[in-house]
C-alpha positions as CSV (number, residue, x, y, z in Angstrom):
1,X,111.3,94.1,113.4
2,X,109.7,92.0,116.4
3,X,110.4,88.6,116.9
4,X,107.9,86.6,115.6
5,X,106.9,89.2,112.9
6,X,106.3,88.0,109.2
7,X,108.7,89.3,106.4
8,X,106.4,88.6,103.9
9,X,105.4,90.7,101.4
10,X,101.7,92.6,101.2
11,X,99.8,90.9,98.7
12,X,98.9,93.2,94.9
13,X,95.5,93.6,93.3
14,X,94.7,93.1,90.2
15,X,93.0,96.7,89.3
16,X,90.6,97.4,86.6
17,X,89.6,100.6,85.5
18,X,86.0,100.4,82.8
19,X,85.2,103.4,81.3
20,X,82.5,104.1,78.1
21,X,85.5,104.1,75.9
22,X,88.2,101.8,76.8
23,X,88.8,99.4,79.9
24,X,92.5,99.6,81.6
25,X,93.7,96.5,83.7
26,X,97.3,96.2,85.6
27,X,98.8,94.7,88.9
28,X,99.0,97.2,91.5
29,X,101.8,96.8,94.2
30,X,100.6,97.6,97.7
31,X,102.6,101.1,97.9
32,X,100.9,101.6,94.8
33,X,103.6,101.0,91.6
34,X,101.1,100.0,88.5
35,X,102.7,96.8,86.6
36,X,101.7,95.1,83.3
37,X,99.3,97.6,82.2
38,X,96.8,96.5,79.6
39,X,93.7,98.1,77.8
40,X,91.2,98.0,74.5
41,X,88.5,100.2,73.2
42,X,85.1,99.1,75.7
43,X,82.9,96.8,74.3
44,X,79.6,97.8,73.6
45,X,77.8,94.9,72.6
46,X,76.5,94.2,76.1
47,X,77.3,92.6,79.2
48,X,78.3,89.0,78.8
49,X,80.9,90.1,75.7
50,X,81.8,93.4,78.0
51,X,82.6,91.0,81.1
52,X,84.5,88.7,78.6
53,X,86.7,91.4,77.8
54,X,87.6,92.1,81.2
55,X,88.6,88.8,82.0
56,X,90.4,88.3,78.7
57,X,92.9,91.5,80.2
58,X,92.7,90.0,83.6
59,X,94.6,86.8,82.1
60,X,96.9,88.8,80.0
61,X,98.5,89.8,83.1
62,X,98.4,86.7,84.6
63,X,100.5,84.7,81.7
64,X,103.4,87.3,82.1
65,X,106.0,85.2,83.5
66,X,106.5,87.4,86.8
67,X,106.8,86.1,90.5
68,X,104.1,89.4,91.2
69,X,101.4,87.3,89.7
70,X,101.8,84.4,92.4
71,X,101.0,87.3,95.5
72,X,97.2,88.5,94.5
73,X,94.5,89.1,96.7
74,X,92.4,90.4,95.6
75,X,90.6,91.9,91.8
76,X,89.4,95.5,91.8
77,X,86.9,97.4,89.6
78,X,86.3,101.5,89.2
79,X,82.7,101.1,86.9
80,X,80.6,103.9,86.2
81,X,77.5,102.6,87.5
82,X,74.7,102.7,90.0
83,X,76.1,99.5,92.4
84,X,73.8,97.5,94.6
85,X,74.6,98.1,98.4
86,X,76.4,94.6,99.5
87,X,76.5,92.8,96.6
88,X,77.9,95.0,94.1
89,X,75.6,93.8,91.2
90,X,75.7,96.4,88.6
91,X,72.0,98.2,88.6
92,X,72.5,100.7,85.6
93,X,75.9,101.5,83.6
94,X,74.5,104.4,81.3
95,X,77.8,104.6,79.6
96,X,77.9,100.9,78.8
97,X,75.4,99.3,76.4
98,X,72.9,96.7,78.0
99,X,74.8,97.0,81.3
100,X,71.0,97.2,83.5
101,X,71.2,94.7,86.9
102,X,74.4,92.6,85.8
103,X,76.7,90.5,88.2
104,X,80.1,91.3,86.9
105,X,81.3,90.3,90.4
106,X,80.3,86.4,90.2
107,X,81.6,85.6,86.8
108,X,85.3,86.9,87.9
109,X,84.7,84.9,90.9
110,X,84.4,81.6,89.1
111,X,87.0,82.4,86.4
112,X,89.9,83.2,88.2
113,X,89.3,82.5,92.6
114,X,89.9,85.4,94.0
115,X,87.2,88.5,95.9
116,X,86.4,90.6,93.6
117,X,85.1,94.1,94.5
118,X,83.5,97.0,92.5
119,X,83.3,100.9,93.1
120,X,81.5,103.7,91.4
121,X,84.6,105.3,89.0
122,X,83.7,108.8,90.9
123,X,84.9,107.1,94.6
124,X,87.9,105.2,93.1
125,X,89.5,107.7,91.6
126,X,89.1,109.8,95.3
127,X,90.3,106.5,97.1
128,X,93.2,107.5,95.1
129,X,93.8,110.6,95.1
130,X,93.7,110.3,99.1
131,X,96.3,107.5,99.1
132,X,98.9,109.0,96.7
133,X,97.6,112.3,94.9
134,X,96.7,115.6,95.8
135,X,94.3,114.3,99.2
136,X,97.2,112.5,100.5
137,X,97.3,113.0,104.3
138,X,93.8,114.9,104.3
139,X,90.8,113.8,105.9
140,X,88.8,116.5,104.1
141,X,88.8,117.0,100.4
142,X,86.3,116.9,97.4
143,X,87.6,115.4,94.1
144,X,86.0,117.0,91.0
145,X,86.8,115.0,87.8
146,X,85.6,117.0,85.0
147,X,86.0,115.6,81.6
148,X,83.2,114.4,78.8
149,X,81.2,114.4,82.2
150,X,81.5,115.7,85.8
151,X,82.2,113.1,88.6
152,X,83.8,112.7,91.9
153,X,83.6,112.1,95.1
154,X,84.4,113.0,98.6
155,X,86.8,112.4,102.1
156,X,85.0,113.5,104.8
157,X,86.6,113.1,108.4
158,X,88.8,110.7,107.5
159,X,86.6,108.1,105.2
160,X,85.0,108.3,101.5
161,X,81.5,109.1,101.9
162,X,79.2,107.0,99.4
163,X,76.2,108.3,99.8
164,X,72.8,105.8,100.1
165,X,72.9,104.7,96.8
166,X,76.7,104.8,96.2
167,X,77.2,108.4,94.1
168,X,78.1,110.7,96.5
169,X,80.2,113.2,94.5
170,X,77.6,113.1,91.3
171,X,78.3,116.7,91.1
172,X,77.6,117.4,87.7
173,X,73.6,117.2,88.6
174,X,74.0,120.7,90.2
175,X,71.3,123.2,89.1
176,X,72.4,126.4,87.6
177,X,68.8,128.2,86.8
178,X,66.2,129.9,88.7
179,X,63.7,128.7,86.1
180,X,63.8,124.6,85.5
181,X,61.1,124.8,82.6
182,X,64.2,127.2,80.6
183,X,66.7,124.7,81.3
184,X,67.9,122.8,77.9
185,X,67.4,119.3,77.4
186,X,70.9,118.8,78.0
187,X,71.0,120.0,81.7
188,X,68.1,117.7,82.6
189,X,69.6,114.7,80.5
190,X,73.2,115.1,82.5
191,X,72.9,118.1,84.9
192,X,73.0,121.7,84.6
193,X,76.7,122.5,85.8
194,X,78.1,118.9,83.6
195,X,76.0,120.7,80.5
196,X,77.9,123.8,81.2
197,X,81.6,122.9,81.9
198,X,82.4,119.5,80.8
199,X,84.1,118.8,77.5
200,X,80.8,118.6,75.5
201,X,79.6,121.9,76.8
202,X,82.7,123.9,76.0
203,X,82.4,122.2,72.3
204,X,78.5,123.4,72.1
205,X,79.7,127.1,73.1
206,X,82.3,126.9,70.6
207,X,80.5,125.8,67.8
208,X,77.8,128.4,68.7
209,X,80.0,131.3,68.2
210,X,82.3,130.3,65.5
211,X,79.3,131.6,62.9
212,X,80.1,135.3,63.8
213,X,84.1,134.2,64.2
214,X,85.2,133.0,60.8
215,X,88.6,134.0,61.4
216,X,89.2,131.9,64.3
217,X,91.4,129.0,64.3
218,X,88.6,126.7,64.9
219,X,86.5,127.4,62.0
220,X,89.5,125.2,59.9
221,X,88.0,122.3,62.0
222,X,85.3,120.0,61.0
223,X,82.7,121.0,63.5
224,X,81.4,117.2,63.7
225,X,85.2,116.9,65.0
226,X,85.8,119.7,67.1
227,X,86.9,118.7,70.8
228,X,87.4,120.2,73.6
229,X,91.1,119.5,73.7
230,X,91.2,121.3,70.4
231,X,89.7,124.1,72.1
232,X,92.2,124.6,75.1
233,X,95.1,124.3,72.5
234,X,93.3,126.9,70.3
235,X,92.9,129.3,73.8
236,X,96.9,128.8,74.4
237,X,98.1,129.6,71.0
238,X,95.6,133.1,71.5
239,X,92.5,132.4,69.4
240,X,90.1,134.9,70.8
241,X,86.8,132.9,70.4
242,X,88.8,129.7,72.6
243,X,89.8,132.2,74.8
244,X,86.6,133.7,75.7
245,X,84.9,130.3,76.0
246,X,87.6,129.0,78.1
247,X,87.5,131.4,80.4
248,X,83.9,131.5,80.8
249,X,83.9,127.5,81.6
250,X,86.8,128.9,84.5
251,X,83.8,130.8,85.4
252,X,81.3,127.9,85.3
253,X,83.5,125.5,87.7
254,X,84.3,127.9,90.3
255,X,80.7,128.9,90.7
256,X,80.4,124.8,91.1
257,X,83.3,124.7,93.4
258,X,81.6,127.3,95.3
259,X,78.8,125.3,95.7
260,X,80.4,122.1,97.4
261,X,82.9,124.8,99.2
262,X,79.6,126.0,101.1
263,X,78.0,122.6,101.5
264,X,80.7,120.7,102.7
265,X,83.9,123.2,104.1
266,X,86.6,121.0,102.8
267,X,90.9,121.6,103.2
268,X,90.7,121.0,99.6
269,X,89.2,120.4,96.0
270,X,91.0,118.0,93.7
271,X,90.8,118.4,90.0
272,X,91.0,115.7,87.9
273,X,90.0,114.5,84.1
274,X,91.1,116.0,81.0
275,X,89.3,119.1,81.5
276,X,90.1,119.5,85.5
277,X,94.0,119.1,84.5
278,X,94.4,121.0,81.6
279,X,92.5,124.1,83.8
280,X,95.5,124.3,85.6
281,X,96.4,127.7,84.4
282,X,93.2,129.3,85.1
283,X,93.0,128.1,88.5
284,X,93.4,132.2,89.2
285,X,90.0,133.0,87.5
286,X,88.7,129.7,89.2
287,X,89.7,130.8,92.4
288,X,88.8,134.1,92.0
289,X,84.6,132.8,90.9
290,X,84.6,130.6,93.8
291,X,85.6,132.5,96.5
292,X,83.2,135.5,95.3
293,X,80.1,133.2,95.9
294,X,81.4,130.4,98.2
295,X,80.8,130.7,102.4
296,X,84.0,133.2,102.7
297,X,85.6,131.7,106.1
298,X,85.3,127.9,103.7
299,X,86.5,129.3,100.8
300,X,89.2,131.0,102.7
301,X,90.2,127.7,104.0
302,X,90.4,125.6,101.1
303,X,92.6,125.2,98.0
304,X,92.2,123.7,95.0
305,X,94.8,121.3,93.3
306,X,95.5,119.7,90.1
307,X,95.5,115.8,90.1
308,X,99.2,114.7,89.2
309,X,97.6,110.8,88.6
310,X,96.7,110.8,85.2
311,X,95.6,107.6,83.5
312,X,96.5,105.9,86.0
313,X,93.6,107.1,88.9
314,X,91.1,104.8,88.1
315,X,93.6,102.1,88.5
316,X,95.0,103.0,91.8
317,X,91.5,104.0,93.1
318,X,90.2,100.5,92.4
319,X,92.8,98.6,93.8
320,X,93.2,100.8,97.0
321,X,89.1,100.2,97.6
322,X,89.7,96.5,97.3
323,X,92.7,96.9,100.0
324,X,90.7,98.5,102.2
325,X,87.6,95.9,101.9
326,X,90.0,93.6,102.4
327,X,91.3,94.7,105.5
328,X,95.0,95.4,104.3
């Protein structure tokens, strides 16, 4: 060490992660160790009562009796939401009930002193993925998150590309017909590849064949419960009808990995989400659908990985984005 050099400690962030059904908050270290973790089911009764809740975790943290609490810089949020470029007002949550041009920023201001910054969910859970997941030491990689929806986001030559309104990596919008006035009202309400492969899209195909399938496993579940979890487990333990929708959603993600392999040549894709992660073992078929349509030399070029982050990503992503806002 110099002389001259400080000793101290890098400050943590307190890290929030909001999502349509529950909001996560903990203290994240700055080589990224996630203390004091906290969540509740998301409130849906609107803003002011949704930005209470928040705070109400926030300070949770705060009266655990641990020196950690005394070095914070900074509070970081991952929301799924449109964000206004500088101020990071809140234009449109669609996942959150009332959430249309709120300042969830200014409230947490005044409450508890410290900058507070936001991030679409997609970017933080790339932001990190590239500091401690699968995009570490990359500086080119797509991360796909597929689970009720299809999200992400994108490194590209060394920084997170946000895009003009902030969703860069909205991936699920892709187009998948060569006729729009065909498409279902689902693929125009979400987008064509996150009506075809997220976990409400692999329920819809189930459900659709189970009529001439009675002897499936499935058909012993109520169909108004049916998930796509169940499905996966259903595919592992050999039920034919989870198997053959399975693999065709395999089919349906590589053709959209093929899609942003072309577009954007990256050294990798990232999976992520309860769907991305448990399609670990068909990455194979994955694989094999994306490199038949993708640009060959890309496709050659890039692999695709499983996130190893978990719950946790959202957390980590939104306190690395305050970091890096901050300077640190």
């Amino acid at each position: 060490m110099k002389i001259g050099e400080s000793t101290r400690a890098q400050p943590n962030i307190l890290a929030v992660d909001v999502g349509g059904s529950k909001v996560a908050a903990a203290l994240v270290t700055a080589d990224g160790v996630v203390h004091h973790r906290v969540q509740a089911p998301t409130s849906q009764r609107g803003p002011v009562e949704g930005i209470d809740q928040i705070a109400a975790l926030l300070q949770k943290i705060l009266e655990i009796k641990d020196p950690s609490t005394n070095e914070i810089a900074a509070i970081g949020l991952g929301v799924p939401a449109v964000l206004e470029e500088g101020t990071d007002r809140v234009i449109w949550a669609p996942n959150l009930a009332g959430w249309r041009n709120v300042d969830l920023r200014g409230p947490l201001q005044a409450r508890f002193g410290w900058p507070v910054y936001l991030e679409y969910d997609g970017h933080a859970a790339t932001l990190a993925e590239w500091w401690l997941g699968a995009g570490k030491n990359l500086h080119s990689f797509v991360n796909v998150i597929i689970g009720t929806g299809i999200g992400g986001g994108m490194v590209l030559e060394g920084r997170l590309v946000r895009g003009v309104n902030r969703l860069a990596g909205a991936a699920g919008w892709f187009a998948f017909t060569t006729d729009p006035a065909v498409a279902e009202e689902r693929d125009r309400s979400v987008g064509a590849w996150e009506a075809k492969a997220a976990g409400p899209g692999i329920v819809s195909r189930a459900r659709a064949l189970l009529a001439s399938a009675p002897d499936s496993t499935l058909a012993q579940v109520d169909e108004g419960s049916l998930t796509a979890e169940q499905v996966f487990a259903a595919a592992r333990q050999g039920d034919e009808l989870a198997r053959s929708v399975i693999e065709e959603t395999a089919e349906w993600i590589g053709l959209g990995l093929a899609n942003i392999v072309s577009l954007v040549n990256p050294q990798a894709i990232v999976l992520g989400g309860g769907v991305g992660v448990a399609c670990a073992p068909l990455l194979p078929r994955i694989l094999d659908t994306m490199k038949q349509w993708a640009q060959p030399w890309s496709a050659r070029s890039c692999c695709v990985a499983i996130s190893a982050l978990g719950a946790d990503a959202g957390l980590l992503g939104a306190a690395y984005g305050a970091r890096l806002r901050l300077g640190l």
